[in-house]
C-alpha positions as CSV (number, residue, x, y, z in Angstrom):
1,X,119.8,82.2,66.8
2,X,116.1,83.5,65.9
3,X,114.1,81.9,63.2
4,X,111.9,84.1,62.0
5,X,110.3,81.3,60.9
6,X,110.0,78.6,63.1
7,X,106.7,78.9,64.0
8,X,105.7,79.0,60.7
9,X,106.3,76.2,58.2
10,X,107.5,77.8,54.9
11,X,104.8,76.5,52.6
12,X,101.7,78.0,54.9
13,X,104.0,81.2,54.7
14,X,104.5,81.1,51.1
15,X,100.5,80.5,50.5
16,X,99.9,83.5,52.2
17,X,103.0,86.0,50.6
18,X,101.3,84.4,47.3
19,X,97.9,86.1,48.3
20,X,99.6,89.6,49.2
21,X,100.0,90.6,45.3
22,X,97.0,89.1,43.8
23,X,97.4,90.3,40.6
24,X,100.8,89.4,40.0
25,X,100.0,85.7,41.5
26,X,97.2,85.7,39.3
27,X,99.1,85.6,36.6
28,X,101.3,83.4,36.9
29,X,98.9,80.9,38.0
30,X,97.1,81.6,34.7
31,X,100.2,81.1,32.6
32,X,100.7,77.9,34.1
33,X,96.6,77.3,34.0
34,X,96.5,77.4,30.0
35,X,100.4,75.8,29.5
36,X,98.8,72.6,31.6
37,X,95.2,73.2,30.2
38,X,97.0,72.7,26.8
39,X,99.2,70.2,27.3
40,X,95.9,68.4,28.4
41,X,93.7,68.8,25.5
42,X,96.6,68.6,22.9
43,X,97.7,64.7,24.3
44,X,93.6,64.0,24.2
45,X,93.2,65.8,21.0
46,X,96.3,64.4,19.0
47,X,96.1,61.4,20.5
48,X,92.9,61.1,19.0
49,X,93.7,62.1,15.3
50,X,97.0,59.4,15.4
51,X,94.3,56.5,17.0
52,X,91.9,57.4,13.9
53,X,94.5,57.5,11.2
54,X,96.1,54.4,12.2
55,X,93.1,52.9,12.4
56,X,92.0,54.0,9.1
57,X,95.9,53.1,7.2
58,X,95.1,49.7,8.7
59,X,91.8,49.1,8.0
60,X,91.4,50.7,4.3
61,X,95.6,50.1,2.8
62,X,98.0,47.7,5.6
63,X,95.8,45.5,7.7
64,X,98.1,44.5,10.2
65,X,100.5,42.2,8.1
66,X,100.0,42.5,4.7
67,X,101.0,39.6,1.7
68,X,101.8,40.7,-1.5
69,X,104.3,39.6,-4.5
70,X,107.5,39.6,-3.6
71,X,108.0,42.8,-6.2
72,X,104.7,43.9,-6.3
73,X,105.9,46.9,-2.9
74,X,108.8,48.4,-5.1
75,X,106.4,49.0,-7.8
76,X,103.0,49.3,-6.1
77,X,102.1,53.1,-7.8
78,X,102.0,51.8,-10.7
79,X,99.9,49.1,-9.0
80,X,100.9,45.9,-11.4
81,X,98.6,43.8,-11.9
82,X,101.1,41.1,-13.1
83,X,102.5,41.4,-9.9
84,X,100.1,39.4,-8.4
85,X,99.3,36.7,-5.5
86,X,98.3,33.6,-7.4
87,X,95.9,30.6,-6.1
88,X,94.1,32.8,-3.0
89,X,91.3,30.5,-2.7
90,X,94.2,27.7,-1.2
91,X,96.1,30.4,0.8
92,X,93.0,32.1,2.2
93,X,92.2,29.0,4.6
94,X,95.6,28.4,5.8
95,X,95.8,31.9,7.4
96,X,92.4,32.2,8.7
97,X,93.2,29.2,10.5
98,X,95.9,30.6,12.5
99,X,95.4,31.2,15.8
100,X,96.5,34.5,16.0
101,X,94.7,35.9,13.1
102,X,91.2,37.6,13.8
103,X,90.4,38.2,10.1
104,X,91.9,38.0,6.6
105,X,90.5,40.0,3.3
106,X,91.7,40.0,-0.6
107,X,91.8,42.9,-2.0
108,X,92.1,43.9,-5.8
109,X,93.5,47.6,-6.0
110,X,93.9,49.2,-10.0
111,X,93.9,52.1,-11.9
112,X,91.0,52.6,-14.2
113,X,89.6,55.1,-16.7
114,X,85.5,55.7,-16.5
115,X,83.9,56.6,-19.2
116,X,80.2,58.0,-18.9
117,X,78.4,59.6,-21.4
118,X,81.6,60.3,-23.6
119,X,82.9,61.6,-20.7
120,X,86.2,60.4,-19.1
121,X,87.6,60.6,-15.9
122,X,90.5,58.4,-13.9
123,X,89.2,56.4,-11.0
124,X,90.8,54.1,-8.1
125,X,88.6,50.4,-8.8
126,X,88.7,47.7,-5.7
127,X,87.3,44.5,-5.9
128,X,86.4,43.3,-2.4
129,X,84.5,40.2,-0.9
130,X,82.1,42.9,1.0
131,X,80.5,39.9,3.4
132,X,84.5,39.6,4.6
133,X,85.2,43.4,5.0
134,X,82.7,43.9,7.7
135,X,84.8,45.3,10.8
136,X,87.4,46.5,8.3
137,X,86.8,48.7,5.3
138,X,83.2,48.2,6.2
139,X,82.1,48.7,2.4
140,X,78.0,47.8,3.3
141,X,78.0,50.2,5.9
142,X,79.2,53.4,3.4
143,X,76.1,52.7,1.0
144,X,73.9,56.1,1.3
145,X,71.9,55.5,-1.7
146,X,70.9,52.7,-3.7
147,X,72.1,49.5,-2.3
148,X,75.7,47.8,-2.6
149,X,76.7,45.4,-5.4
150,X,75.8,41.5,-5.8
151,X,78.6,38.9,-6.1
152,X,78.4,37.4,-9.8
153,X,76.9,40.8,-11.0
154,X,78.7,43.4,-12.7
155,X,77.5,46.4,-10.7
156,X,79.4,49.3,-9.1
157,X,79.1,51.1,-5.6
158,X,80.7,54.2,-6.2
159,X,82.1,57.4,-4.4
160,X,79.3,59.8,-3.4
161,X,81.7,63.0,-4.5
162,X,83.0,60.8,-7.5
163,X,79.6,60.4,-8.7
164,X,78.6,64.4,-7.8
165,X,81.6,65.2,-10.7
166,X,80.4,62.9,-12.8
167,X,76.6,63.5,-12.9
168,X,76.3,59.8,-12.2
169,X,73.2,58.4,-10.7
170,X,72.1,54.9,-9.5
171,X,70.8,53.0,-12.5
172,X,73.5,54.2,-15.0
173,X,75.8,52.2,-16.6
174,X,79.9,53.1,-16.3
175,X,82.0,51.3,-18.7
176,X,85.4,50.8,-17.1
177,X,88.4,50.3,-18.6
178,X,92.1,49.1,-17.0
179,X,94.5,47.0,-17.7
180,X,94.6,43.4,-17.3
181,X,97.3,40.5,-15.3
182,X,98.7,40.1,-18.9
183,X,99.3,43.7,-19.2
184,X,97.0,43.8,-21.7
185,X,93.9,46.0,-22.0
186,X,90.4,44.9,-20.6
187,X,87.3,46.6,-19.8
188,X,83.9,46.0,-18.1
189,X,80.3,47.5,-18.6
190,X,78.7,47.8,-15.1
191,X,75.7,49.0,-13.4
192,X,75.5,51.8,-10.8
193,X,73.7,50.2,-7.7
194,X,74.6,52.7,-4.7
195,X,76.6,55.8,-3.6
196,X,78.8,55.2,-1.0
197,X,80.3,58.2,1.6
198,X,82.9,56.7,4.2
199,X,84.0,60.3,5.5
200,X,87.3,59.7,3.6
201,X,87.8,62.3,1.3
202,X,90.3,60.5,-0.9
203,X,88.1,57.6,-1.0
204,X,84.9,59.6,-1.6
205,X,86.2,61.2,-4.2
206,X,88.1,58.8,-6.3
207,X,87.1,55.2,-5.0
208,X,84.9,52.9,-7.2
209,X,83.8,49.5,-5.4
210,X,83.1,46.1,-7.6
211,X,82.3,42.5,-5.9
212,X,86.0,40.5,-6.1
213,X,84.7,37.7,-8.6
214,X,84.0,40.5,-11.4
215,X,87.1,42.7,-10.5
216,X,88.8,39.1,-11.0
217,X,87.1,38.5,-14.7
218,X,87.8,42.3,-15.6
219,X,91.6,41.7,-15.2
220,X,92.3,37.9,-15.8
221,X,93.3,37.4,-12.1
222,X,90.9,34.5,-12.1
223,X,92.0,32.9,-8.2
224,X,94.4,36.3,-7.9
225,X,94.5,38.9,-6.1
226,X,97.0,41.9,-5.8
227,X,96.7,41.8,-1.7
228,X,96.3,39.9,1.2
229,X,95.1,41.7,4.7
230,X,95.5,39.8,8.0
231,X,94.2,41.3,11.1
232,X,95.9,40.4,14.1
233,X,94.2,39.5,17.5
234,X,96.7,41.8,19.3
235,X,98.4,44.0,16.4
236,X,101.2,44.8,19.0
237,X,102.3,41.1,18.0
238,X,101.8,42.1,14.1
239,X,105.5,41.4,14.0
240,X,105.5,37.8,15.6
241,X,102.6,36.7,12.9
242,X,104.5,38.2,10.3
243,X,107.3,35.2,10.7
244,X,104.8,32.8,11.4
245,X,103.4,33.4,8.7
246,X,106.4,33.4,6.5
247,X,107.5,30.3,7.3
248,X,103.6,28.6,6.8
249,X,103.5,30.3,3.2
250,X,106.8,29.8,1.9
251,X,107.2,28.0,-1.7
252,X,103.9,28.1,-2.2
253,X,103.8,30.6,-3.9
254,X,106.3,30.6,-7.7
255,X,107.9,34.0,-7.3
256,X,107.6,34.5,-3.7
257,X,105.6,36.7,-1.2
258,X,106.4,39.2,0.3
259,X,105.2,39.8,4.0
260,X,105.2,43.0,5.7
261,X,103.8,44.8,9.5
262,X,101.8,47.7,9.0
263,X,104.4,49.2,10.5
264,X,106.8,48.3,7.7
265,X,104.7,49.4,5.0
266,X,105.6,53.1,4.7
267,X,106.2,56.2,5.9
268,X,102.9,57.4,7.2
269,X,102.8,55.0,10.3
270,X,106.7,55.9,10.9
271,X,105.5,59.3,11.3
272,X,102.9,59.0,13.3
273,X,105.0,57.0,16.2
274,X,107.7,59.4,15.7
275,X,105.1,62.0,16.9
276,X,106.2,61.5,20.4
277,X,109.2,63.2,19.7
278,X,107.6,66.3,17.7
279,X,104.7,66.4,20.4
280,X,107.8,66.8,23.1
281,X,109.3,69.8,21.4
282,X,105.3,71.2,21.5
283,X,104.9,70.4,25.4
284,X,108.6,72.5,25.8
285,X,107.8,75.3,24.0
286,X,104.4,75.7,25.7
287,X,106.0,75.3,29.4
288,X,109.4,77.7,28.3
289,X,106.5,80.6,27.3
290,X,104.8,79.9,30.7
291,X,108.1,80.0,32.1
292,X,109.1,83.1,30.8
293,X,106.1,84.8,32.3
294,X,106.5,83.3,35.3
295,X,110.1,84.4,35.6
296,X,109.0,88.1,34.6
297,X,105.8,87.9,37.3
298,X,108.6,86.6,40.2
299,X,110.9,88.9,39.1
300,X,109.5,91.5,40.1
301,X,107.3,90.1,43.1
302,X,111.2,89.8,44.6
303,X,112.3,92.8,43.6
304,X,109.3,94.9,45.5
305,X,110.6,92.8,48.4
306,X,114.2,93.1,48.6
307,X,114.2,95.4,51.5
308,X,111.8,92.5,53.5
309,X,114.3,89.7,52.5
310,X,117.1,91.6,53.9
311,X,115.2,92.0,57.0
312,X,114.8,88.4,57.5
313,X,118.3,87.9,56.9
314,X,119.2,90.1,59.0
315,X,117.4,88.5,62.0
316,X,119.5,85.2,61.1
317,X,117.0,83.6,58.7
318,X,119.4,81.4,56.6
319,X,119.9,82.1,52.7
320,X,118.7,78.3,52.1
321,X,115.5,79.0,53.6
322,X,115.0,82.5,51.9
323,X,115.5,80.2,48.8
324,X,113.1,77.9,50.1
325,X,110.1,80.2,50.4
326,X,110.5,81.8,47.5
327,X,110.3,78.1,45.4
328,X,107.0,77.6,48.1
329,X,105.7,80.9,46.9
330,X,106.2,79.4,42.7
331,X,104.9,76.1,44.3
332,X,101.6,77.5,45.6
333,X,101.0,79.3,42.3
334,X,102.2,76.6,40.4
335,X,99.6,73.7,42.1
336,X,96.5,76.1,41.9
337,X,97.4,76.7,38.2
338,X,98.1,73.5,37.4
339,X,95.2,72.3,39.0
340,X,92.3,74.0,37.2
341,X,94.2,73.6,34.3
342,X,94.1,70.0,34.4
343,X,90.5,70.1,35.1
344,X,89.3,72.7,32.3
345,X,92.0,70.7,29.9
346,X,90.0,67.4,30.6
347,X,86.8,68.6,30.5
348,X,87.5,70.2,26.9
349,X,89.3,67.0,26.2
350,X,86.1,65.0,27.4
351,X,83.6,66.7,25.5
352,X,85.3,66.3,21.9
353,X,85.5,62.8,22.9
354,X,81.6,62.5,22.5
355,X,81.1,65.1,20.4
356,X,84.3,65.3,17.8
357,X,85.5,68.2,16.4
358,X,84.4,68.6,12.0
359,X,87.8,69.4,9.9
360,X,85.9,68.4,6.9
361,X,86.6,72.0,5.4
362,X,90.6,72.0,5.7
363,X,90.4,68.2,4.9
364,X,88.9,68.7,1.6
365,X,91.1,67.8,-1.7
366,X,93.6,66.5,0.8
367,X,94.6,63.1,-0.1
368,X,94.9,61.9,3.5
369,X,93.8,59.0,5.9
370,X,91.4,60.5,8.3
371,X,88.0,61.1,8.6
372,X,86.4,64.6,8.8
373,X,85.3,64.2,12.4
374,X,88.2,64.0,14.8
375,X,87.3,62.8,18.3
376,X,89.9,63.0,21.6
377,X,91.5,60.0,23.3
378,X,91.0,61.4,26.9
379,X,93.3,59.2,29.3
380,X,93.9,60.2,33.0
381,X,97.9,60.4,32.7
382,X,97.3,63.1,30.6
383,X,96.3,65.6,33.4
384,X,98.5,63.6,35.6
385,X,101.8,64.7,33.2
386,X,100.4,68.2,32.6
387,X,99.9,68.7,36.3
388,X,103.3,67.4,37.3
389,X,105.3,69.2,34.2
390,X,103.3,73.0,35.0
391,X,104.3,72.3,38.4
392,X,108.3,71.5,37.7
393,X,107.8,74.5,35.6
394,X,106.4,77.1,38.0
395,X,109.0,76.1,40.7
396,X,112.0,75.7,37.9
397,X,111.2,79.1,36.5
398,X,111.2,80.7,40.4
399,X,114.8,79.6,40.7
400,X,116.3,82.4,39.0
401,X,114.8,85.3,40.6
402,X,115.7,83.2,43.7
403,X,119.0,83.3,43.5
404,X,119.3,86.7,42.7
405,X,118.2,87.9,45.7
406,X,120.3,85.3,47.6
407,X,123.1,87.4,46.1
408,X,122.6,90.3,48.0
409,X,124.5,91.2,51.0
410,X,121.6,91.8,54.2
411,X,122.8,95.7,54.2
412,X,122.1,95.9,50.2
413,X,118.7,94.1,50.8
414,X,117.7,96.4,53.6
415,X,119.2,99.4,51.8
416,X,116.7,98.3,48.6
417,X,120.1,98.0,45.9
């Protein structure tokens, strides 16, 4: 029996029925162009923003494993300063020594109440070793003005926005007043030495920073601290170091500790590993829109040609192979779309990476962790997924006008029903 064509392979003859109806392959090949293009930038561009915010929940709230009192998590917004972990300067050493621990930092987190010029206004004060935070919360490196506070000095760094609402300037004096570890009132009179801007707005706009010794006098936690934050070597192992160190700590503590991942500690990092799952539901709504259009544009590219597919059957070219170059033809389209958009998703993707894209606008008032400046996580299996998903798509969505013309009987086709 004739083959119409056998001296053809079926993908050089779909390339070229793609070329006859430029418009309408144009088309589709742009549908799938911007589905992949997006697919592209979105995994850079999210990717990103979830990288940045975990970073930031770890570095400024979790650390990796974080050591608290055992009761302290259940009640931490009231943040309890009773609640506390007790004889820090003999725990410190024993978890810095561990070998999977790159870095450990106490922390003092509490409410307080500012009072400037008769003014008042509620603040969020934490007492840090600043030397220890470098790497982390990076406390030296926010100070814009002025300079940063002196261990054994009762000064203040304090949020650049913060101080904007208050009229505050370096040189003045802020007398603060919180509660104490005996749930008792205390208070402190403190110079302003700096303004600090991280690029948090939360932080910017509420935070007040005090060297850990005075924080310590101010609330009677004298070798205390509310919070312990160890930094894992590899934070994928955040769970292992967690037991370890559980069973190095335990009774040393009256009360007991309690020891949690970063991953443990709330629903913010749940979220953002969960956004896998959301982020698939994105990626199938973007390639069943492409799909749609591509079904549409195929549609009627078969249509026009009924009368030429009955013809080929007719001369004995099997209903398989009619099938076959049809899914050739959504191939074709389907590789040249999601080829270029691959490339122009990437190179989108590429440039925010060095250049970032400003959300300081929408972020402001939000009481979030990330910084104003999101930059894109570019990785090469993300145009490698978009180009293999826009392709499934181009040649999943050509099936069904494909097997409507499969349907028809050779004398239909040729008769153009």
């Amino acid at each position: 029996m004739f083959n119409p064509v056998a001296k053809m392979p079926l993908f050089r003859l779909a390339a070229r029925n793609a070329r006859r109806n430029t418009r309408r392959s144009l088309l589709t090949a742009i549908a799938i162009l911007v589905a992949v293009m997006s697919v592209t930038f979105t995994f850079g561009y999210v990717g990103g923003a979830i990288n940045d915010m975990m970073d930031i929940y770890a570095r400024t709230q979790s650390g990796h494993v974080r050591i608290t009192h055992k009761e302290y998590p259940d009640r931490e917004r009231f943040l309890p300063l009773h609640l506390n972990v007790p004889h820090v300067s003999e725990l410190l050493p024993i978890i810095r020594t561990h070998p999977a621990v790159e870095g450990v930092v106490a922390r003092i987190r509490t409410a307080v109440l500012i009072d400037f010029q008769n003014e008042n206004s509620p603040g969020l004060l934490i007492g840090a070793d600043f030397e220890r935070e470098l790497g982390y919360f990076d406390i030296l490196d926010m100070v814009v003005e002025g300079r940063a506070p002196q261990p054994g000095s009762a000064e203040i760094l304090i949020g650049a926005i913060l101080a904007e609402q208050l009229e505050v300037a370096v040189g003045d004096t802020l007398i603060l007043l919180g509660q104490t570890a005996y749930r008792s009132m205390g208070g402190i009179r403190a110079e302003v030495t700096g303004m600090a801007r991280s690029g948090l707005d939360p932080v910017d706009r509420n935070v007040l920073f005090m060297p850990l010794d005075q924080v310590q006098l101010m609330t009677d936690l004298h070798d205390g601290t509310t919070e312990i934050l160890v930094f894992a070597e590899d934070p994928e192992q955040a769970g292992l170091l967690a037991n370890s160190l559980k069973a190095e700590l335990d009774g040393l503590v009256i009360g007991g500790l309690e020891i949690q991942t970063w991953k443990d500690q709330g629903a913010l990092v749940q979220m953002m590993e969960s956004s896998g799952s959301i982020f698939g539901v994105v990626i199938f709504i973007l390639m069943l829109m492409a799909g749609l259009i591509i079904i549409n544009t195929m549609l009627m590219t078969v249509l026009e040609r009924t009368q030429e597919f009955g013809m080929l059957s007719a001369m004995g070219m099997r209903r398989g192979n009619i099938v076959a170059l049809i899914l050739n033809e959504g191939l074709v389209i389907g590789i040249v779309g999601a080829l270029l958009g691959g490339i122009i998703g990437s190179g989108l993707s590429l440039w925010l990476e060095q250049h970032g894209f400003n959300i300081s606008a929408a972020m402001e008032g939000m009481d979030f962790p990330m910084k104003n400046i999101i930059y894109s996580d570019w990785k090469l299996i993300h145009p490698i997924i978009g180009f293999f998903v826009g392709i499934a798509t181009a040649v999943g969505a050509t099936l069904i006008p494909a097997r409507r013309i499969v349907r028809l009987k050779p004398a239909e086709a040729l008769r153009g029903k």
